[in-house]
C-alpha positions as CSV (number, residue, x, y, z in Angstrom):
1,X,-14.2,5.4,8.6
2,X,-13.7,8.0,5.9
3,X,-15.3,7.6,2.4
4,X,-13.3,6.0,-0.2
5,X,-14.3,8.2,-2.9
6,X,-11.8,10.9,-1.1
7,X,-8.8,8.7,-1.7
8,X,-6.5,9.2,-3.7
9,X,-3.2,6.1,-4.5
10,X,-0.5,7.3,-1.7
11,X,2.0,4.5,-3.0
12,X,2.9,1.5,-5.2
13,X,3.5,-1.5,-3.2
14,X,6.5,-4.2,-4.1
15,X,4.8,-7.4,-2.8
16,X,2.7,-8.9,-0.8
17,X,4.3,-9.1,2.3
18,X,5.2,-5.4,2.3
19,X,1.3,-4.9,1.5
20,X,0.0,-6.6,4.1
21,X,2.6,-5.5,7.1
22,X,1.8,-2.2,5.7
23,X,-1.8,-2.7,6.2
24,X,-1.5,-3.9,10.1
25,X,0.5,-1.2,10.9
26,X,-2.0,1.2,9.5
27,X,-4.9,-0.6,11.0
28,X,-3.3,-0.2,14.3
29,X,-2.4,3.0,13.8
30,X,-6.6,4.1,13.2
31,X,-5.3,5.1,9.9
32,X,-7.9,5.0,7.1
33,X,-6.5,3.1,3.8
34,X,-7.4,0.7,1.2
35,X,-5.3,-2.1,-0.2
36,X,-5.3,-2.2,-3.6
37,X,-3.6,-5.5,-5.7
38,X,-3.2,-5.2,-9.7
39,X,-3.5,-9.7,-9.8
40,X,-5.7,-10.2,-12.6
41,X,-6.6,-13.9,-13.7
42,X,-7.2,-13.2,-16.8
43,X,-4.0,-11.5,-17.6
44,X,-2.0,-13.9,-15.4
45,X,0.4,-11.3,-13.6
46,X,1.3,-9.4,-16.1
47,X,0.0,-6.1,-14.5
48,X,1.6,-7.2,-11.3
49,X,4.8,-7.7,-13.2
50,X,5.0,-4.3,-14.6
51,X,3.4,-2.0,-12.3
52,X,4.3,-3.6,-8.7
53,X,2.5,-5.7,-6.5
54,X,-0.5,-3.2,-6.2
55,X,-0.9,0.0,-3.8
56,X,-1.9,1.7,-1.1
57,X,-4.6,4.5,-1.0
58,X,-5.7,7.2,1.7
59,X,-6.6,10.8,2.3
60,X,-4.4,13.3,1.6
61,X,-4.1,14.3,5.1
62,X,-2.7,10.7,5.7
63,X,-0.5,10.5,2.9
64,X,2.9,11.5,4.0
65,X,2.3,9.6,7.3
66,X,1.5,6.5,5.0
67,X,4.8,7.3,2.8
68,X,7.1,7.9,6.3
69,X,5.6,4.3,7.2
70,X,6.2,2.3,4.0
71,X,9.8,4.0,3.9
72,X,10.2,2.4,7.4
73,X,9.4,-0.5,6.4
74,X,11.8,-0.6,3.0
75,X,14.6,0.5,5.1
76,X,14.4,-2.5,8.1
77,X,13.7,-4.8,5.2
78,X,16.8,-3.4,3.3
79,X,18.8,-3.9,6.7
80,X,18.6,-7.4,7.1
């Protein structure tokens, strides 16, 4: 596993769902990432509400992949 002080946010997520298809794909892929959600309690949301669900982090060398992957995954959902 690489270490997460090299990564660096690859891209804002829209929602949940998106964040956590996102994440199997990755994990199946051997692809190093972190999840990341803006929800804080104490500010109800309002983070979530004004900067997207939360995002997605990674290595630079993994970055583009990660991008080319989330863009998949806008554009099947965007299909439907």
């Amino acid at each position: 596993m690489e270490n997460n002080s090299n990564f660096k946010k690859v891209a804002t997520l829209e929602n949940e769902i998106e964040a956590g298809l996102l994440d199997s794909i990755l994990n199946d892929r051997n692809i190093p990432h972190a999840i990341c959600s803006y929800n804080d309690l104490v500010y109800d949301g309002i983070y979530q509400m004004v900067k997207g669900w939360g995002y997605v982090s990674s290595t630079d060398f993994y970055s583009q992949e990660i991008v080319d992957i989330l863009n998949d995954i806008r554009k099947s959902s965007n299909d439907d």
